[in-house]
N, C-alpha and C positions, 0 to 999 in steps of 0.2 A: 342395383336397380330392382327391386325388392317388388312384389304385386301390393299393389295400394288398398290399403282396408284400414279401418278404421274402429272406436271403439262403441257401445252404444250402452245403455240405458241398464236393459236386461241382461241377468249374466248368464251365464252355463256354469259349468262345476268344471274343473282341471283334472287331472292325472293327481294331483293332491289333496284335490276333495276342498278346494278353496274356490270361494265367489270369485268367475272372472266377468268382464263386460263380451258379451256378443258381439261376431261380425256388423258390422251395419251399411249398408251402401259405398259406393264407392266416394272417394276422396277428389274431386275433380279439382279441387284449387293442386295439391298434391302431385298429381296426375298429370296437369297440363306446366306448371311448374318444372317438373322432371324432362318433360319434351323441349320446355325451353331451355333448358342446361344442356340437354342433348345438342342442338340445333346451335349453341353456343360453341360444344366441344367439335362440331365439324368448321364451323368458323374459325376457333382456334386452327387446328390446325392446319386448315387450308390459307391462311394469313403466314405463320410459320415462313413458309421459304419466300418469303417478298419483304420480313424485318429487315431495319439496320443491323441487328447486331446478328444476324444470321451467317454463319461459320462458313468461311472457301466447303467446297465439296470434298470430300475426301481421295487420297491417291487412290488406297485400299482399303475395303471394310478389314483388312489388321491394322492399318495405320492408328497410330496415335496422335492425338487425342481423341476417339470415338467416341463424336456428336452427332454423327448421321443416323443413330437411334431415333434421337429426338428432333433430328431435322433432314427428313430420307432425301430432299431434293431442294436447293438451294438457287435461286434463281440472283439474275444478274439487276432484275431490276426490283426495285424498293419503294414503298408507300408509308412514309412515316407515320400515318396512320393507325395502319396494323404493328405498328410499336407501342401504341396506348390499348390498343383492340384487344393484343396479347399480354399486355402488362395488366391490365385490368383481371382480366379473363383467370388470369392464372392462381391470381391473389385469392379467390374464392368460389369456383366452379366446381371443384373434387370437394372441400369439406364440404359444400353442401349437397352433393351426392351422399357423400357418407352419412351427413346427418337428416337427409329422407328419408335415405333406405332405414336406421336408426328408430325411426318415429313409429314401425308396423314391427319392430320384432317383438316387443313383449307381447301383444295382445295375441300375435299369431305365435307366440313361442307355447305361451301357456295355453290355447288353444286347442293347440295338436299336441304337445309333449314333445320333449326332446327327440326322439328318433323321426317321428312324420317331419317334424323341423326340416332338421336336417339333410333328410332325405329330399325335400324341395328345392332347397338353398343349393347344397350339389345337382341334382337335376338340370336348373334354372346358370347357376352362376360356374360350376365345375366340369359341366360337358361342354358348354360353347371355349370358355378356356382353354380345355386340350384339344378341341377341335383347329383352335384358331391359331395354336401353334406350327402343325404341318402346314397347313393351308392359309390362312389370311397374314400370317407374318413373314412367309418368304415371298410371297403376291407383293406385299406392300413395300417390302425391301429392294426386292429385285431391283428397280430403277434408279437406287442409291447405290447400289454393284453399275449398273451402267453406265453413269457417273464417271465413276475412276478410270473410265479409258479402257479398260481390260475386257480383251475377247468376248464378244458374245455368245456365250456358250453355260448352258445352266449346270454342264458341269464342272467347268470356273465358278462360279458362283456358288456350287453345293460344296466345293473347296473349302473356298473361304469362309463361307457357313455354318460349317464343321468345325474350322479350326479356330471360330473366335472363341470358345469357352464357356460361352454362354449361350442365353437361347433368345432375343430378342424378339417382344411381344407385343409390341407397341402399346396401345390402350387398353388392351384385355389385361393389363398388371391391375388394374380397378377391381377387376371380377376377383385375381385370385386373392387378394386384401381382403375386399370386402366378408369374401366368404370365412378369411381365418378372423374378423372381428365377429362373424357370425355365430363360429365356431368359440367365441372366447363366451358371446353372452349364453351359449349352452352350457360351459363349463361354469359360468359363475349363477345360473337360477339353478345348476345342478348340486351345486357344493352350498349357495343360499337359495333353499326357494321361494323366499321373500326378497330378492334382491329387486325387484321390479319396485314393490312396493316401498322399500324401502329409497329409493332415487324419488318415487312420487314423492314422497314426505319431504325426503330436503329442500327435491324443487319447487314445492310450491309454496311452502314454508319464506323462501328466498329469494322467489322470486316469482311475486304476487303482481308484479308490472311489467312493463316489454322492455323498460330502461333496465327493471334489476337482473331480469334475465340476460340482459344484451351482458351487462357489465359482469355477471358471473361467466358467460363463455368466455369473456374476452380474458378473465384475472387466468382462468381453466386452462385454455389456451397459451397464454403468456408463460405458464409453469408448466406446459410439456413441450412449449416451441423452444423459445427463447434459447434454455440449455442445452438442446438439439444443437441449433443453429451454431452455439458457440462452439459446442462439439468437434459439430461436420462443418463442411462449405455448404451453405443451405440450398445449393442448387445441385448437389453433388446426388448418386443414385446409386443405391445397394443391387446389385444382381447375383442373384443364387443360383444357379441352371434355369429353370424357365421361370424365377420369380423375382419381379423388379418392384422398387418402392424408392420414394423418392426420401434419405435416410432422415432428414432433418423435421421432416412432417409427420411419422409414421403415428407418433402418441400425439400429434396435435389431431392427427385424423381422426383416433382413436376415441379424444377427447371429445368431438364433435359428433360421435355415432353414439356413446354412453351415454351424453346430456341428452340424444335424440331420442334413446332409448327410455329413460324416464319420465319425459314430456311423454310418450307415447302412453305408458302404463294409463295415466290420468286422464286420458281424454285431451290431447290436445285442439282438438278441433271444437270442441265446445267452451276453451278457457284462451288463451290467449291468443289462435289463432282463428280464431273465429270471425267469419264474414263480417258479424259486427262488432267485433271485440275492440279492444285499443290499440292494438295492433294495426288492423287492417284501417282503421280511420285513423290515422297519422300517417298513413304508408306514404306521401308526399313529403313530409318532416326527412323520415328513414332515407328515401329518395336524396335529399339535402345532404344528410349526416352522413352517406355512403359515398356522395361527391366530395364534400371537404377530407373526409379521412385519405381516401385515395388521392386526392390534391395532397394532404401532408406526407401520405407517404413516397410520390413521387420525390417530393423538395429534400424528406431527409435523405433518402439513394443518391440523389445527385448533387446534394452537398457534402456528403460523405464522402463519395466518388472526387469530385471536382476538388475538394478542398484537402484534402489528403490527409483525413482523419485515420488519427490509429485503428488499426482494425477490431482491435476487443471493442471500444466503445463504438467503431461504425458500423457494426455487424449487431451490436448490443440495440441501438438506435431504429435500427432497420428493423431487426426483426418486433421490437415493440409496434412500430409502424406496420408492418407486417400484418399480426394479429387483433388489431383496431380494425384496417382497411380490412379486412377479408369478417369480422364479424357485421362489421356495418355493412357492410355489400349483402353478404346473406339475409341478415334480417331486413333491408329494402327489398328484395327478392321475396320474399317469404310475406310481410306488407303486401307487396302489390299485389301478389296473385291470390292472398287473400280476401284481400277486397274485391277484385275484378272475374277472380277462375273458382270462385264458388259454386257457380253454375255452369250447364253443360252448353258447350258452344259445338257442333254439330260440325262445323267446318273445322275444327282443330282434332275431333275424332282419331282420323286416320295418323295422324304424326305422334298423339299419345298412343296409339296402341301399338306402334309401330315400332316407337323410340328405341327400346333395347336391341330389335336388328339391325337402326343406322347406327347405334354406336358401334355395332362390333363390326360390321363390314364397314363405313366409309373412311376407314385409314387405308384400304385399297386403291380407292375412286379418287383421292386426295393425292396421295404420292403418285401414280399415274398421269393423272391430269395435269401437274405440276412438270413432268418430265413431259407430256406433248406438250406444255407450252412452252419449252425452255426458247424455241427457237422463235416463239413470232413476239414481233417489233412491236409491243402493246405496253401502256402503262402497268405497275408493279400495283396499284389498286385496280385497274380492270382485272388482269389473271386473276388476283386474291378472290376478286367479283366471282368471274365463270367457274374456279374451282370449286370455291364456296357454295353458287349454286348449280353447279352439275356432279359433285358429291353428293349432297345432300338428293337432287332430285335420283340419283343413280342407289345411291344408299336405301334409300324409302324404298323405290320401286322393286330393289331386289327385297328387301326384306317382305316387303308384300305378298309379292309372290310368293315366296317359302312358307310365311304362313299357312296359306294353303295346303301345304304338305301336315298331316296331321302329328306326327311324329315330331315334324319341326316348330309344327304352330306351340308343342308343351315347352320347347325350350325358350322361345324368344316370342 
């Protein structure tokens, strides 16, 4: 979740003594874009424990199979709804975080030089992380320990906390990724320091239309998913002590923050994402093309599934489907607030400045709010409703506050 800035006109000189473009105002399509991927990711996972396919709760956080990571409270009743909400959601809300945050690192790399860089990126992305491990991921766990029947006592619970082997961090595993692809494009304008320049030239060499662009993430994409996938189980997740990733995506993510990065170098907001570009006046097309791919890729998972195709070729199928639906959803994303979040809308202020506090607290207010409502007799899309929005109103309000604190206001 990167600070939004953009390229402009005028340049300044770099740490290399090369023309770069100056800061220029803020990015508000960008900007308010990011708050709605936010505002998505507290829906996501406040939908989570009301799916169908949402997992019994677990005896013990050592029990096996340990899915209560990724679903701390698991409720009885269901909205098949937020079966499509999270299937959608899933397919393309993180690469296009990766690839916003992706779109301001050259200009701000070569800007400040590698060490100011850096130094921000950690600040911004590497304090709230080791913070949110003592604190915001045993907060949000606790009530998936409550769960399993076992004594209430926090030191039962600092037991089994201890003894899982790992460090479960729920949604702050974004921050510590993002910051090591941070850390890769310092190392690569470090060893080329024309590597910025050099991504402008291919890309726009190649992709001079929002079709040739679309169709190069997606080939990008398909050659670091696809073998992933075939790999791993594409739903499967790598944990190192406190650093999670989800294994089958890591270089498709990767793929998605490099392409962001070299659009960046060139000015993207003056060339194809521009309020009046072609982009943003077809954003209704994108809107279509984002529905059909996700319609296709529902049909092949559950033809695959239902018909009991071999798994090389259903997993082969899926994941091509995969990397279609999730280009075409980002680029309709990226369309629409093109055309519409060019300008500043005064009542959405407060939720972009905000953004990066409800992401990092509302996986508290989420898992909580989910365990007081295990018990009241309400439809499984009401709860998904009041979690949804008494996270989000609880997430914002604390983060508000905080900012206030000057100290806290540099981090988030």
């Amino acid at each position: 979740m990167t600070a939004i800035t953009y390229t402009a006109t005028s340049t300044i000189k770099n740490t290399h003594g090369i023309d770069l473009p100056a800061q220029r105002p803020y990015n508000f399509a960008a900007g308010y874009l990011r708050a709605f991927l936010t505002v998505l990711v507290v829906l996501f996972h406040a939908a989570l424990a009301y799916t169908s396919f949402a997992p019994p709760p677990p005896r013990s956080l050592l029990a096996q199979p340990r899915l209560w990571p990724a679903f701390p409270v698991v409720d009885k009743h269901h909205w098949a709804g937020f079966d499509a909400i999270v299937g959608l959601s899933d397919v393309f809300f993180m690469s296009l975080l990766f690839f916003l945050s992706g779109l301001f690192v050259s200009n701000s790399l070569q800007r400040k030089g590698a060490g100011m860089f850096l130094r921000a990126r950690a600040l911004r992305l590497g304090i709230p992380f080791l913070l949110s491990l003592p604190v915001l991921a045993p907060l949000a766990y606790f009530p998936s320990y409550l769960m399993t029947g076992s004594p209430v006592s926090l030191g039962a619970f600092g037991k089994q906390w201890l003894s899982l082997g790992f460090w479960p961090n729920g949604p702050a595993w974004f921050l510590s990724v993002l910051l090591a692809f941070d850390c890769l494009a310092i190392a690569l304008f470090a060893k080329f320091p024309h590597a910025g320049n050099f991504l402008s030239h291919v890309l726009s060499s190649v992709c001079r239309t929002p079709a040739k662009l679309f169709g190069t993430v997606v080939a990008v994409s398909a050659l670091t998913y696809v073998p992933m996938a075939l790999a791993f189980n594409p739903l499967s997740w790598t944990t190192v002590g406190p650093f999670t990733f989800q294994t089958s995506r890591l270089l498709h993510y990767a793929a998605y923050f490099l392409i962001a990065v070299g659009l960046g170098t060139f000015g993207f907001d003056r060339t194809l994402f521009a309020s009046d570009g072609p982009l943003a006046k077809r954003w209704l097309r994108w809107l279509g093309i984002a529905s059909g791919a996700f319609t296709v890729q529902t049909a092949v998972v559950v033809i695959a599934v239902s018909a009991h195709t071999a798994p090389l070729l259903g997993t082969t199928l899926a994941s091509f489907a995969f990397v279609l639906s999730c280009g075409a959803a980002s680029f309709a994303c990226l369309a629409f607030f093109a055309r519409f979040g060019a300008r500043r809308f005064c009542m959405f202020d407060s939720l972009r400045d905000n953004a990066y506090g409800i992401y990092l607290f509302h996986y508290v207010f989420v898992s909580w709010l989910q365990y007081t409502l295990l018990r009241a007799a309400l439809p499984g899309a009401t709860k998904g409703l009041l979690v949804f929005l008494g996270a989000l109103a609880l997430s914002w309000a604390t983060a508000a506050a905080l900012r206030r604190i000057p100290a806290i206001a540099r981090l988030i």
